[in-house]
C-alpha positions in Angstrom: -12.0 18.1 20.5 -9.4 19.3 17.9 -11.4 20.8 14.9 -9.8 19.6 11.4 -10.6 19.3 7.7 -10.7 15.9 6.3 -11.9 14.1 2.6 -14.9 12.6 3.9 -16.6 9.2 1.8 -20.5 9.4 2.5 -21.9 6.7 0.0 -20.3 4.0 -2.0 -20.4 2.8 -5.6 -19.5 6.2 -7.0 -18.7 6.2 -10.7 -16.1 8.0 -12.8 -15.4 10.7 -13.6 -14.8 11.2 -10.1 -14.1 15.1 -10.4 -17.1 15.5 -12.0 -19.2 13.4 -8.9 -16.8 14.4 -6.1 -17.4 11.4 -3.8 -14.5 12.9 -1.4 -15.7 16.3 0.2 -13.3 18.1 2.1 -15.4 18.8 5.2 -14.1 20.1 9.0 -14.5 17.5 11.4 -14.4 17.0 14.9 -11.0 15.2 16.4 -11.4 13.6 19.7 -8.0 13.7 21.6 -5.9 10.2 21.8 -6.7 7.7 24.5 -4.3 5.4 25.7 -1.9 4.1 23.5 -2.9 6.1 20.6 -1.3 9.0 19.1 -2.3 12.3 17.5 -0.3 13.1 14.3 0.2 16.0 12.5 -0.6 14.4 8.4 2.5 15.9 6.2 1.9 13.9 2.8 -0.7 11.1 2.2 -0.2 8.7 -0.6 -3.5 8.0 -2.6 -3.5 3.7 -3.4 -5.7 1.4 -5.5 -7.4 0.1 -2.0 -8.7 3.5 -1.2 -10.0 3.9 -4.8 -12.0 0.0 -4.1 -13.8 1.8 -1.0 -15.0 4.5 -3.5 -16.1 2.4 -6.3 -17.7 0.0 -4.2 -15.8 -3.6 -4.4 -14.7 -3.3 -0.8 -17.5 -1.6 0.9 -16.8 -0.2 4.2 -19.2 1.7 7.0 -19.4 5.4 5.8 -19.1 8.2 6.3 -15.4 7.5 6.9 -12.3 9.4 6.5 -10.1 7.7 3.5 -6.3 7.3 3.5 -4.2 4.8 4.8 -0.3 5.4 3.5 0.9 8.9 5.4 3.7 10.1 6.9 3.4 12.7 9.8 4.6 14.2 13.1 3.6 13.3 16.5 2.0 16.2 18.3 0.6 14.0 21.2 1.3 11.1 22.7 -1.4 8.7 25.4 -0.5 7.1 27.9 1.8 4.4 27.9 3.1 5.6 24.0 7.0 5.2 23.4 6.9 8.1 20.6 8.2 11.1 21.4 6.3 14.7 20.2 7.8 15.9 17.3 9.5 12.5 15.6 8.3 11.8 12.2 6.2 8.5 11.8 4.8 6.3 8.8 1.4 4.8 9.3 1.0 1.3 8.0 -2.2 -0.3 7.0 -2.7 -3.5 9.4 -2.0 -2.8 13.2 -0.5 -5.8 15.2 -1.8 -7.0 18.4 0.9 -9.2 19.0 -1.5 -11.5 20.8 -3.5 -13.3 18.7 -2.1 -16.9 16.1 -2.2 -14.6 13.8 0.2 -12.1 15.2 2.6 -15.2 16.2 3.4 -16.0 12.0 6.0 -13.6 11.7 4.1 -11.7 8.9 2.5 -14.4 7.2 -0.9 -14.3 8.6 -2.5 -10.7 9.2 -3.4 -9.9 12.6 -6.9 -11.1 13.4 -7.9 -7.9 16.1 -6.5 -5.5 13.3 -8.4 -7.0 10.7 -11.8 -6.7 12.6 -10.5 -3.4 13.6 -10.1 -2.6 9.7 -13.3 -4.1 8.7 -15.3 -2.3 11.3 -13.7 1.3 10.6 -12.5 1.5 14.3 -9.2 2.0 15.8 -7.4 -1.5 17.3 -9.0 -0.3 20.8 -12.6 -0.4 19.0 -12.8 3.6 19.3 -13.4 5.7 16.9 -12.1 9.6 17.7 -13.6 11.8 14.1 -17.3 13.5 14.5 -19.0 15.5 12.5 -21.9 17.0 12.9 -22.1 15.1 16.2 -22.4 12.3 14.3 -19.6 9.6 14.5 -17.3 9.2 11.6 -15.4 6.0 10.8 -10.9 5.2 10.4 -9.8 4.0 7.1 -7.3 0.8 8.1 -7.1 2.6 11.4 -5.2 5.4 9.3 -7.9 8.3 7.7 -4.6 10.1 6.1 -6.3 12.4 3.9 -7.2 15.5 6.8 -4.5 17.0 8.3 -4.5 15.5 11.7 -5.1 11.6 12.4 -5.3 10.0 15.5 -4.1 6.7 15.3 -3.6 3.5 17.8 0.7 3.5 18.2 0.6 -0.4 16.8 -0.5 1.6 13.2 2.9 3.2 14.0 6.2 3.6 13.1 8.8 5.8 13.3 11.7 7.1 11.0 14.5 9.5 10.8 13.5 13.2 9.9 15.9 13.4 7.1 13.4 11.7 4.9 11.1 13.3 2.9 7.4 13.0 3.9 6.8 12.3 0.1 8.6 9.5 0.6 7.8 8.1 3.8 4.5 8.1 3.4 5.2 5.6 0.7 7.4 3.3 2.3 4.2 2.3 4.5 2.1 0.5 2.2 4.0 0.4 -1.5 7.8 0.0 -0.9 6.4 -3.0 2.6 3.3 -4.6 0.1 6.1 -4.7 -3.2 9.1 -5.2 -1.7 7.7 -7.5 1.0 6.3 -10.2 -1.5 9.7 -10.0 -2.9 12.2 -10.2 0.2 9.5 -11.8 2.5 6.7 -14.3 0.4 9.5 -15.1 -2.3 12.5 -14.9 -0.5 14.7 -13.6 -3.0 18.2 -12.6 -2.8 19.4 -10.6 -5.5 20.7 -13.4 -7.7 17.3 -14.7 -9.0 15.6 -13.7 -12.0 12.6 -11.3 -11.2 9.4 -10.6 -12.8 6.8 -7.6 -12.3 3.6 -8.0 -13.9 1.8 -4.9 -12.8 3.3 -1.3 -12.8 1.5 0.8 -10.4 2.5 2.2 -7.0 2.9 -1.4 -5.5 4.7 -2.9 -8.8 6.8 -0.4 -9.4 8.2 -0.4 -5.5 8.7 -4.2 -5.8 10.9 -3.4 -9.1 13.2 -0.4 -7.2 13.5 -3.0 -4.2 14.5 -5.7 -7.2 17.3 -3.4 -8.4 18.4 -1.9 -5.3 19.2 -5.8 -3.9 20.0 -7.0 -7.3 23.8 -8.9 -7.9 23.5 -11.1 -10.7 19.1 -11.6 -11.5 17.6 -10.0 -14.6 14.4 -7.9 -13.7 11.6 -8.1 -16.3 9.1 -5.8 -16.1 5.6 -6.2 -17.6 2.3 -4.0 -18.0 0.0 -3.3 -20.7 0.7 0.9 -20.7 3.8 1.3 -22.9 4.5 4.5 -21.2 5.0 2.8 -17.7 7.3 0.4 -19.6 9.5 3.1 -20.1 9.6 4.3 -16.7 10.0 0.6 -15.6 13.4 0.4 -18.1 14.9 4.2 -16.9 14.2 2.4 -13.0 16.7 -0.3 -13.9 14.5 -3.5 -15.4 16.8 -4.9 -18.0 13.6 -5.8 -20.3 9.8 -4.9 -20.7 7.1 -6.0 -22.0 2.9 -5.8 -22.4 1.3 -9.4 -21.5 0.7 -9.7 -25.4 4.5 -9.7 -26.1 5.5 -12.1 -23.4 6.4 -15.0 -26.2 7.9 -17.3 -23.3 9.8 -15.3 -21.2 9.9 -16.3 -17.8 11.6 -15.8 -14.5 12.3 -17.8 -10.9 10.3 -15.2 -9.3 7.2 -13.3 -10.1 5.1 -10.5 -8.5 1.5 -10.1 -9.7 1.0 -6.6 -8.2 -2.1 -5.5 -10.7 -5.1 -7.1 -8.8 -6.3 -8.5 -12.0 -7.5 -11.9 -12.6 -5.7 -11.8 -16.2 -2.6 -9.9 -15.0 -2.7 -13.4 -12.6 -2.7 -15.8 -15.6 0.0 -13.4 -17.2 2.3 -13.5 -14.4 1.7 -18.0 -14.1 2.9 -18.3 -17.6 5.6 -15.9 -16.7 6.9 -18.4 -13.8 9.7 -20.8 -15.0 9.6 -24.3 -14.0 10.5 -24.5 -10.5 10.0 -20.8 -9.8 7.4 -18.6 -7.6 4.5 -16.8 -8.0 3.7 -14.6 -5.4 0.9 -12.7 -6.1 -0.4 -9.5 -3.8 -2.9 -7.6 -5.7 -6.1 -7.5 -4.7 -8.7 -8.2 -7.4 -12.2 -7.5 -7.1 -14.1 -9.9 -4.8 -15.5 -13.0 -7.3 -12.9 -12.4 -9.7 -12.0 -15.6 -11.1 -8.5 -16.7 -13.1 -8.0 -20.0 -15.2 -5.0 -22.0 -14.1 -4.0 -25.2 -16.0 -3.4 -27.3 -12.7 -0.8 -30.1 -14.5 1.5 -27.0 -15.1 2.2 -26.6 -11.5 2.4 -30.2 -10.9 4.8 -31.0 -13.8 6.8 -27.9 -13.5 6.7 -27.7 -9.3 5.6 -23.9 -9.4 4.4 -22.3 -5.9 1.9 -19.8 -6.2 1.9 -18.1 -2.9 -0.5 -15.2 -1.7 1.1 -12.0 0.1 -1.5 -9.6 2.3 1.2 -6.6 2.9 4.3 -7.8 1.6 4.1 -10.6 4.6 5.6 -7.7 6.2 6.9 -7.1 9.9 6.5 -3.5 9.8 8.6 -2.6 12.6 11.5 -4.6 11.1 11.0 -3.9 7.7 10.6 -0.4 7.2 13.6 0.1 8.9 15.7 -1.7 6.1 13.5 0.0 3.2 14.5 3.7 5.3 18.4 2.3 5.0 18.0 1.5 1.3 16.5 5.0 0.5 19.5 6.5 2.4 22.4 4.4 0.5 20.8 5.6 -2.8 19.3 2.7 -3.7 15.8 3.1 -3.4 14.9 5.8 -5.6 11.4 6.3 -4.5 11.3 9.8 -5.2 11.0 8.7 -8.8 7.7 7.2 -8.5 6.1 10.2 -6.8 4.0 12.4 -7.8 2.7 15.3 -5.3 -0.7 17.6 -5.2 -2.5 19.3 -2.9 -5.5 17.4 -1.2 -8.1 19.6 -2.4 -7.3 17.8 -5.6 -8.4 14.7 -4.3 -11.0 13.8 -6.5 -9.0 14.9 -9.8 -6.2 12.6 -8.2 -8.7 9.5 -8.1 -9.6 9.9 -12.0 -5.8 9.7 -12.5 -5.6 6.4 -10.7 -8.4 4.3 -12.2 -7.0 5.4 -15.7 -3.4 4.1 -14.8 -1.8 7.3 -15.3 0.1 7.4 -12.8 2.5 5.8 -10.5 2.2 6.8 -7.2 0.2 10.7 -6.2 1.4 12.0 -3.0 -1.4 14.2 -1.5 -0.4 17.1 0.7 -2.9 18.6 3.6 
């Protein structure tokens, strides 16, 4: 066993302010070396997301104690058997492995993979292991990630690799932001740069679906929509040509819209927002029960889709690859959205997050 130091989630429904509770404590754990097909990776930056915060708070309760963090980047220090990786290549972990067996699997991205869903729900690895102890007690994988420590081992599937000239800062974020925003706009909505685009929703996942907007823009308008004026700002100096809070809307609309805010208003905001004959894809993920009101003769008389979008309908191994080439050509900025600090701030970082102030934090082991 490889001894480590991890932000370990005991009990859920922990309330605000989280620096003053500290549901995350930074304990040293207990790594079991990888099995076959899995990986051990050395954590360089994990990015802190609205889905670990809905472990925390309770609305997607998972088995604790269990090792938070899902969007990394990180080295490969050891490979199992039967593991194409090679020791020492950077890698992103995404959120969802594939089994590439099931009907799932066999959508193309559409569907999420049933085996990596129970995987995920359990708080196992794909294989149904689990390789963190402490205190001889078994601890349980976040999404089949557990980023915040400083070594992970992960199945290979959760996987996948980039070149080393990116920074980790931004790797880490092209595995769950850049593939869940820019995903439900190049995969759900199929758009192709001449369309006119709407955001409604300016956090980490809103705010990557905008850079991916402008960085395969030609002719569409990007409109960009939140209720904090100071993340309108930051939307406008990204590139949206216009931005607004829901209030302000007064008619605007667009072909294609990205609900991003997991918000059963921010929903309602971003169907008015969808012109006649335009898309709504929406891939936040709002509390369980949550309920929007939808006029149902406005979709029939104006032939609006609404379609849903669990991680940017994303082929991982495909699509991270472009998002990687995008960065490199200039025109993916992600660095802009980022924010690092050091994980022992991990529970300051959360506060942060449920308050919207801030895009995207980067933690660092």
């Amino acid at each position: 066993m490889k001894p480590i130091r991890a932000a370990v989630l005991e009990q859920h429904g922990n309330q605000r302010p989280y620096a003053e509770h500290r549901p995350l404590a930074l304990r040293e754990l207990q790594l079991d070396e990888p099995g076959p097909g899995e990986v051990l990776v050395r954590i360089t930056a994990a990015g802190l997301c609205h889905s670990d915060l809905s472990v925390i708070d309770g609305n997607r309760p998972r088995p604790v104690p269990m090792v938070l963090g899902h969007e990394s980047a990180g080295i490969v220090e050891q490979a199992g058997h039967g593991v194409d990786l090679a020791v020492g290549q950077q890698v992103i972990s995404v959120f969802l492995p594939r089994c590439e067996k099931c009907a799932a699997c066999a959508t193309g991205g559409k569907l999420p993979c049933t085996a990596g869903t129970e995987a995920n729900t359990a708080g196992s690895l794909l294989s149904g292991a689990r390789r963190l102890r402490m205190d001889g007690q078994s601890v349980h994988h976040h999404l089949g990630v557990s980023a915040f420590a400083d070594y992970a081992v992960m199945d290979a599937r959760s996987l996948v690799a980039v070149g080393s000239d990116v920074p980790p800062e931004v790797a880490a974020v092209l595995g769950c932001a850049v593939l869940t925003g820019g995903g439900a706009l190049r995969n759900a909505a199929g758009a192709s740069g001449s369309e006119d685009v709407a955001i409604v929703g300016l956090g980490g996942v809103g705010m990557a679906a905008l850079l991916v907007a402008v960085g395969q823009r030609t002719t569409g308008r990007i409109l960009a929509i939140d209720a904090n004026e100071d993340k309108l700002a930051v939307a406008l100096e990204l590139g949206a040509d216009a931005a607004c809070t829901p209030q302000d809307l007064a008619g605007r609309s667009a072909e294609i819209v990205i609900e991003a805010a997991g918000h059963p208003r921010a929903f309602e905001t971003a169907l008015a927002a969808t012109a006649a004959g335009g898309t709504l894809v929406t891939v936040g993920l709002p509390a369980p029960g949550a309920m929007s009101a939808i006029e149902p003769l406005s979709l029939t008389a104006g032939s609006r889709t609404i379609v849903g979008s669990y991680m940017g309908s994303a082929l991982p191994a495909n699509d991270i690859p472009y998002y990687e080439s995008l960065w490199r050509a200039g025109r993916l900025p992600v660095q802009k959205l980022v924010r690092t600090r050091p994980l022992e701030q991990i529970n300051e970082a959360l506060d942060e997050l449920a308050e919207g102030r801030s895009v995207r934090q980067v933690l660092l082991p």
